[in-house]
C-alpha positions in Angstrom: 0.0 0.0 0.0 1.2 3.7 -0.6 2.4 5.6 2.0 0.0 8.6 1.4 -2.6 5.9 2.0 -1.4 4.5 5.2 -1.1 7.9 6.3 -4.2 9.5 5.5 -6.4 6.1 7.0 -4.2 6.6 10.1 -5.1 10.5 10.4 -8.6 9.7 9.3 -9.0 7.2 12.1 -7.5 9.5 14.5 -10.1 12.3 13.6 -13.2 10.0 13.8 -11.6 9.0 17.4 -10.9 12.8 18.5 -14.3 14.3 17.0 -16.9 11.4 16.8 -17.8 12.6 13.6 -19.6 10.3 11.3 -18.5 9.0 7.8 -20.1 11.4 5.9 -18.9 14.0 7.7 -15.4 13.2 7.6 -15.5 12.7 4.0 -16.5 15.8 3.4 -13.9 17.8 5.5 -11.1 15.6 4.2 -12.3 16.0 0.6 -12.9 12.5 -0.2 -15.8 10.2 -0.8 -17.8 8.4 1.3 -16.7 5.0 0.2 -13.4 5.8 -0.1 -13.5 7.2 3.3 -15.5 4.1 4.7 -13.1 1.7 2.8 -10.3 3.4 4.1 -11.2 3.0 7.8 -13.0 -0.2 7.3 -10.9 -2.4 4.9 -7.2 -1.1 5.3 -7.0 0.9 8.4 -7.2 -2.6 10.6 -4.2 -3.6 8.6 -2.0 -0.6 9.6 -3.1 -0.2 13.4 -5.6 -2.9 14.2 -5.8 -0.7 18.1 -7.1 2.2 16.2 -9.1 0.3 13.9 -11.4 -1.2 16.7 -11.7 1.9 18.5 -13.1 3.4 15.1 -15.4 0.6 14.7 -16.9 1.0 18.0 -17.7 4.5 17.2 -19.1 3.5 13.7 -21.3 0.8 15.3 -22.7 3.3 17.8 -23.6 6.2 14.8 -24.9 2.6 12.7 -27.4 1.9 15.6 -28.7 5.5 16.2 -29.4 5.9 12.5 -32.6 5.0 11.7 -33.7 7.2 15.3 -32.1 10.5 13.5 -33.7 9.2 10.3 -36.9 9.3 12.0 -36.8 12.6 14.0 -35.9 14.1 10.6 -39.6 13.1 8.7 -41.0 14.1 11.9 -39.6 17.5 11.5 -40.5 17.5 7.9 -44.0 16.8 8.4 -44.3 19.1 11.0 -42.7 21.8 9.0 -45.7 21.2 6.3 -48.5 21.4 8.7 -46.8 24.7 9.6 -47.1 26.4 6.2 
């Protein structure tokens, strides 16, 4: 693997560990994708620093499970928004 690889899934993972943030939202402040930014921390970060690697998929796992709660507050806030108008 490249070296500007390795390095930018290590300070990618480092980021997602210091901010929380979710994949979507990291993508779009490194400049990158989503699914290069996903495959970066999910398929070759465990292969550079499999320490980092699980910490990152922990915090992945918990914005996985609160998904479909944020999806739903959303079209409650949507349809709410209607009624208003």
């Amino acid at each position: 693997m490249r070296a500007d690889i390795e390095d930018r899934c290590l300070e990618i993972g480092k980021y997602i560990c210091d901010t929380k943030k979710t994949i979507r939202a990291t993508a779009k402040i490194w400049g990158i994708s989503k699914s290069t930014c996903h495959k970066d921390l999910v398929d070759r970060l465990p292969k550079i620093d499999p320490c980092l690697a699980k910490k990152v998929k922990e915090i992945l796992d918990y914005h996985k499970a609160q998904r479909h709660i944020l999806g739903g507050r959303a079209t409650a806030e949507k349809w709410k928004m209607k009624k208003q108008v």
